[in-house]
C-alpha positions as CSV (number, residue, x, y, z in Angstrom):
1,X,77.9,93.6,117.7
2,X,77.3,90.8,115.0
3,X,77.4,87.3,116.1
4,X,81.2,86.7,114.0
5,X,82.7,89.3,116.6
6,X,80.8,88.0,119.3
7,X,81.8,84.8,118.8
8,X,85.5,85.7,118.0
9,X,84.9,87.8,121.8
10,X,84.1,84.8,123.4
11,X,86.9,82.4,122.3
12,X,89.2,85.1,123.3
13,X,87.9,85.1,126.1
14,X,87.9,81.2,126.8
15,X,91.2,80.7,125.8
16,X,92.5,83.5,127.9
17,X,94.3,85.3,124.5
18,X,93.6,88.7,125.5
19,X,96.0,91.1,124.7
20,X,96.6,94.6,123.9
21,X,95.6,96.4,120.6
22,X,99.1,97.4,119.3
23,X,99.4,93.2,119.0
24,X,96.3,92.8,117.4
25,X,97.0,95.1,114.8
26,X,99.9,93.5,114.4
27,X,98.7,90.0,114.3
28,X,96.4,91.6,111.8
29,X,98.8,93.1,109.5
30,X,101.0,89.6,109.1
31,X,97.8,87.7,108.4
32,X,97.2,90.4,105.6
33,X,100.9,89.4,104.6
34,X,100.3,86.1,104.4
35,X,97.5,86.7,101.9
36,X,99.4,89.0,99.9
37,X,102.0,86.0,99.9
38,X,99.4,83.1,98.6
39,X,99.1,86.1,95.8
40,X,102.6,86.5,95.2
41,X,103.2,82.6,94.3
42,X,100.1,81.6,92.8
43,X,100.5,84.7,90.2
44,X,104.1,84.2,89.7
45,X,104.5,87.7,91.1
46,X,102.3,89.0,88.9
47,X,103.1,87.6,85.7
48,X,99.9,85.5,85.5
49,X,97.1,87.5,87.4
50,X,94.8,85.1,86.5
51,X,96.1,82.2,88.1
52,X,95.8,84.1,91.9
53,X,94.8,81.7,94.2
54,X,93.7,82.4,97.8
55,X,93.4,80.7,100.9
56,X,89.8,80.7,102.4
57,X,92.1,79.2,105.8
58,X,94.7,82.1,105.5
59,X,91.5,84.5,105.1
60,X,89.9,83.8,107.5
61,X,92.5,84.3,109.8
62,X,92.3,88.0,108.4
63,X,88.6,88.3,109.2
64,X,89.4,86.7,113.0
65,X,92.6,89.0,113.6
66,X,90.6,92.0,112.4
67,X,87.1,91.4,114.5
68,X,89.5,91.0,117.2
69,X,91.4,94.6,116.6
70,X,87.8,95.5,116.4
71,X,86.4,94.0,120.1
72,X,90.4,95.2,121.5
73,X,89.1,98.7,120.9
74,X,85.2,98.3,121.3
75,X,84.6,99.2,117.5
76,X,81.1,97.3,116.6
77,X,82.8,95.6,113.8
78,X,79.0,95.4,111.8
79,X,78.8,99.7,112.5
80,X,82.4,100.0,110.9
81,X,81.5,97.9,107.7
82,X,78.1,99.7,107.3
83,X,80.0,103.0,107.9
84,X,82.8,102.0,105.5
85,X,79.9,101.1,103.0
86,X,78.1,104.5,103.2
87,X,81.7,106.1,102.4
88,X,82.1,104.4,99.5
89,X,78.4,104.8,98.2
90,X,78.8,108.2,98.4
91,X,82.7,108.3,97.1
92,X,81.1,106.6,94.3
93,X,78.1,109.3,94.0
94,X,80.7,112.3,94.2
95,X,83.2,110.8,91.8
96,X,81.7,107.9,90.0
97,X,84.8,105.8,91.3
98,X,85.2,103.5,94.7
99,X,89.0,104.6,94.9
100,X,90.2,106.8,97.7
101,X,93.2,108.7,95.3
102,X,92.1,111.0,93.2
């Protein structure tokens, strides 16, 4: 385990926010929302791509929500990125794209 989802383990724990997985998934999925709303305005729904602006607050609450999804099902967070990694080296090997859709 790498020391963000260690120490995303341990606030969890100190706060007593334990709860299960179906929740943090969900949790996960409206923090992704909320980044694909910062996209929406700043870009004029896509009119100016250029002018997207993220925020690094609303991102990390990804990161947190997903590390702990991760910890909720005892997923080494660091193993699933290197594994995710190795998929898309080879992906990229085999088709000479990252993309999953062929």
């Amino acid at each position: 385990m790498d020391d963000a989802q260690q120490t995303v383990s341990e606030f969890l724990t100190t706060h007593d926010l334990e709860c299960p997985p179906e929740y943090r998934l969900l949790d996960l999925v409206a923090e992704v929302g909320e980044l694909a709303s910062n996209a929406t305005e700043s870009t004029d729904y896509g009119a100016t791509p250029d002018s997207l602006s993220i925020d690094p607050d609303e991102l990390g609450d990804v990161m947190f929500a997903a590390l702990a999804l991760a910890e909720s099902q005892s997923i080494d967070a660091n193993d699933a990125l290197t594994d995710a990694l190795e998929k898309l080296e080879q992906r990229i090997k085999t088709t000479g794209s990252a993309g999953s859709a062929e």
